[in-house]
C-alpha positions in Angstrom: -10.1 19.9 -105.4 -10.6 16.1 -106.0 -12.8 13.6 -104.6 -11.5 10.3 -103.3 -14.7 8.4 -102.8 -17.3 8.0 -100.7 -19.1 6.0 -98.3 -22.3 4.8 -97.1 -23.7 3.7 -93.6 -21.1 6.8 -92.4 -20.6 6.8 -88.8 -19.0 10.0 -86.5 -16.3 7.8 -86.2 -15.7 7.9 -90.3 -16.1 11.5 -89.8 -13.2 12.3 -87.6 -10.8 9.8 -89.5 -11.7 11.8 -92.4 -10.5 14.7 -90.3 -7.4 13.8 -89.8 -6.4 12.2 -92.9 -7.1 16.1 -94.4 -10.0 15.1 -95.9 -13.8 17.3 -95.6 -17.0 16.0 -96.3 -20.4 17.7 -98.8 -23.0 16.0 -99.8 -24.3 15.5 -103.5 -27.7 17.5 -102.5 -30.3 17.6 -99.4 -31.2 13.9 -99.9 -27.9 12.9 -101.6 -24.6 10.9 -100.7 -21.5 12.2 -99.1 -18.4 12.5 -100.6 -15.3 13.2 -99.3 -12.8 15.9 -100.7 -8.9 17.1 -101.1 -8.0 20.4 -101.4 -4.5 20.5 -103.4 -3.9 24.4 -101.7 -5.7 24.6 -98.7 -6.9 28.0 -96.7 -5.7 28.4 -93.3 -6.2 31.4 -91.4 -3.3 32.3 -89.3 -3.6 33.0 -84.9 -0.7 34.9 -84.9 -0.2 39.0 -85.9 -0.6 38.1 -89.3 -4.3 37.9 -88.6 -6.3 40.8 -90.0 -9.7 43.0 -88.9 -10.4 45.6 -91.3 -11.0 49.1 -89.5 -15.6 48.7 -90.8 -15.0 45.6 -88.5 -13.4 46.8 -85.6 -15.6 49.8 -85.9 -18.8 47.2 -85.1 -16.6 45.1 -82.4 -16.0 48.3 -80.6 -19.4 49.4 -80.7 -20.7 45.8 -78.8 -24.3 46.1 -79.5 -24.1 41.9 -80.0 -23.2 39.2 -77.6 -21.2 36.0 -78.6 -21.6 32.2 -77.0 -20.0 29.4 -77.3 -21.7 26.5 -78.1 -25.4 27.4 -77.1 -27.2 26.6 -79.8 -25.4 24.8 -82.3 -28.4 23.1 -84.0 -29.4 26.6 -85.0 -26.3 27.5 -86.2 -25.6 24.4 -88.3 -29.1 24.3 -90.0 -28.9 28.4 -90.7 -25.3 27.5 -92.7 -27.3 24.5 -94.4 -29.4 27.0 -96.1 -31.9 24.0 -96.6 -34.9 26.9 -97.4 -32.9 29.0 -99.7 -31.9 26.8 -102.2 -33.0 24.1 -104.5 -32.0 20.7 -102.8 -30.2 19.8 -105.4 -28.2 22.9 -104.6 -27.2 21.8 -101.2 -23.8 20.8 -99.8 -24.8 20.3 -96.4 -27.2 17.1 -96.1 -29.4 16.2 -93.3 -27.4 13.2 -92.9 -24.5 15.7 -92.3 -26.5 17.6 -89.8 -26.9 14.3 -88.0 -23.8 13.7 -87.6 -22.2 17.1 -87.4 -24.6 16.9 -83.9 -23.9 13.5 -82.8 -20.2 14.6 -82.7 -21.3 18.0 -81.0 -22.5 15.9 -78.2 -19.7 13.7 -78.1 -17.2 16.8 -77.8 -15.7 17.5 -81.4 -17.7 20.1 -83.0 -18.3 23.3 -81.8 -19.9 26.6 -82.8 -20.1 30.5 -82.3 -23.1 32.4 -82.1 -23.2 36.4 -82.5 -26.5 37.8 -80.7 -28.7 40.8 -81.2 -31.5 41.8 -79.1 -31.8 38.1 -78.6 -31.8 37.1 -82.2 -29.0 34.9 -83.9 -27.7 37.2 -86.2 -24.5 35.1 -87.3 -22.3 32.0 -86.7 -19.7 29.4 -87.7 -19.2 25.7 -86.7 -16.3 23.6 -87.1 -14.6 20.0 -86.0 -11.7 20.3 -83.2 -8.4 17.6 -84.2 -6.4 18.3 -81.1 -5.0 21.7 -81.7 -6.5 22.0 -84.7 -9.5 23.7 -85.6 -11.2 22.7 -89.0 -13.8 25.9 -89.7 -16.7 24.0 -91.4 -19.2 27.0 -92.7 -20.8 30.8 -91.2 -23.8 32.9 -91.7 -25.0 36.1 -91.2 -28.6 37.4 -91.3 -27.2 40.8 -90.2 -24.2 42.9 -91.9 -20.9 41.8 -90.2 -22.6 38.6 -88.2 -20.0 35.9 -89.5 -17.0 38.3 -89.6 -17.6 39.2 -86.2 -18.3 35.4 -85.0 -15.1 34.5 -87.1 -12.8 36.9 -84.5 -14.6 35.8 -81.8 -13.4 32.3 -83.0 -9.8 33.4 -83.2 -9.8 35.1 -79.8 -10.8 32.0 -78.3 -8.7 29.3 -80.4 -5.7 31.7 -78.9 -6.6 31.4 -75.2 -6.6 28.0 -75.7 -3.6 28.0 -77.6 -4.3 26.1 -80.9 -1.9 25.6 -83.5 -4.2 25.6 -86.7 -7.6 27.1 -88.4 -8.5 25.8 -91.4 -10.8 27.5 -94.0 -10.5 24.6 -96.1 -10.7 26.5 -99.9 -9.4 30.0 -100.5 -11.6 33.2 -100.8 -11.8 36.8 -101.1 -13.5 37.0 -98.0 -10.7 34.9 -96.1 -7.9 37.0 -97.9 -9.0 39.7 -95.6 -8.3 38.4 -92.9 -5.1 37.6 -93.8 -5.5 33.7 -95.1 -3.3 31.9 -97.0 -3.2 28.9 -98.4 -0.4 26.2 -98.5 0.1 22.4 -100.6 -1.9 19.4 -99.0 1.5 18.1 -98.2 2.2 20.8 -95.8 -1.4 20.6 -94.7 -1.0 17.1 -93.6 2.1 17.9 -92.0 0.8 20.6 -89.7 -2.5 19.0 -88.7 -0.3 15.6 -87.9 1.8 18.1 -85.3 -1.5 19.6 -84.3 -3.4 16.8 -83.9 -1.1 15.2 -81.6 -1.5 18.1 -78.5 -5.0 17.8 -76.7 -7.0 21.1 -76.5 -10.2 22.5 -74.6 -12.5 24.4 -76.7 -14.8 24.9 -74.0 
């Protein structure tokens, strides 16, 4: 993974031009600048059959003691993937800069989140940055066994019904290989969001 640079004074509208030039941002601490990155492989998480829940997961989905949304609290969900009072701030990828404008471009329409309910509590939840038919996963929590994996197939249910071309998991993990992930050059990245970027989508 490389880093090509960074910038200051960063605006929503540096954001999504990083988007679509394949580039994600993290920030050098709480406090610290971004930088923006390259993956040379890069995860993607297919929406086809290839897709993969593991027989402990569908056991939960089936049970459906949890509710999902859409987009109903995406403040909470982006500060509980920060992480800002478990870790050192040096320690922290996710700025509050980033949080700023991660929610300035919620409101404008481009991210978007999942949130996996208990009893009322958040229990789990992802966020991400929409580019057309593209869907660039940004980071998930759980506070409960199971509350990201089950907000991450509520995630692909929807991205189908609305009939997206891409999710992207950015880098490769044991986690993602179960759900069948796979990872491809940045070339062939760049080719696939460029055809997926060009179709408009709904999330909502």
């Amino acid at each position: 993974m490389r880093k090509p640079s960074f910038l200051s004074r960063i605006t929503t509208r540096h954001v999504l031009a990083a988007y679509h030039q394949g580039m994600f941002p993290m920030a050098d601490g709480k406090d610290g600048p971004i930088n923006w990155y390259i993956a040379s492989r890069r995860a993607l998480i297919p929406l086809d059959e290839r897709f993969q829940v593991r027989r402990s997961l569908q056991k939960i989905i089936r049970r459906g003691d949890f509710s999902i949304t859409i987009d109903k609290a995406f403040e909470e969900v982006i500060r509980a993937c920060a992480r800002h009072d478990d870790k050192q701030a040096d320690g922290v990828w996710l700025s509050d800069e980033m949080i700023s404008l991660y929610i300035e471009l919620h409101q404008e329409g481009h991210t978007h989140s999942v949130e996996v309910w208990r009893e009322g509590r958040l229990i789990g939840g992802l966020y991400g940055v929409a580019v057309g038919a593209a869907f660039c996963g940004e980071s998930m929590f759980s506070r409960e066994p199971y509350g990201s994996q089950i907000a991450l197939v509520a995630l692909v249910e929807r991205l189908r019904e609305r009939q997206y071309q891409l999710l992207d998991a950015q880098i490769m993990s044991p986690h993602l290989r179960q759900f069948g992930a796979y990872d491809v050059s940045h070339t062939e990245y760049l080719d696939l969001l460029a055809q997926a970027a060009q179709e408009a989508r709904y999330f909502i």
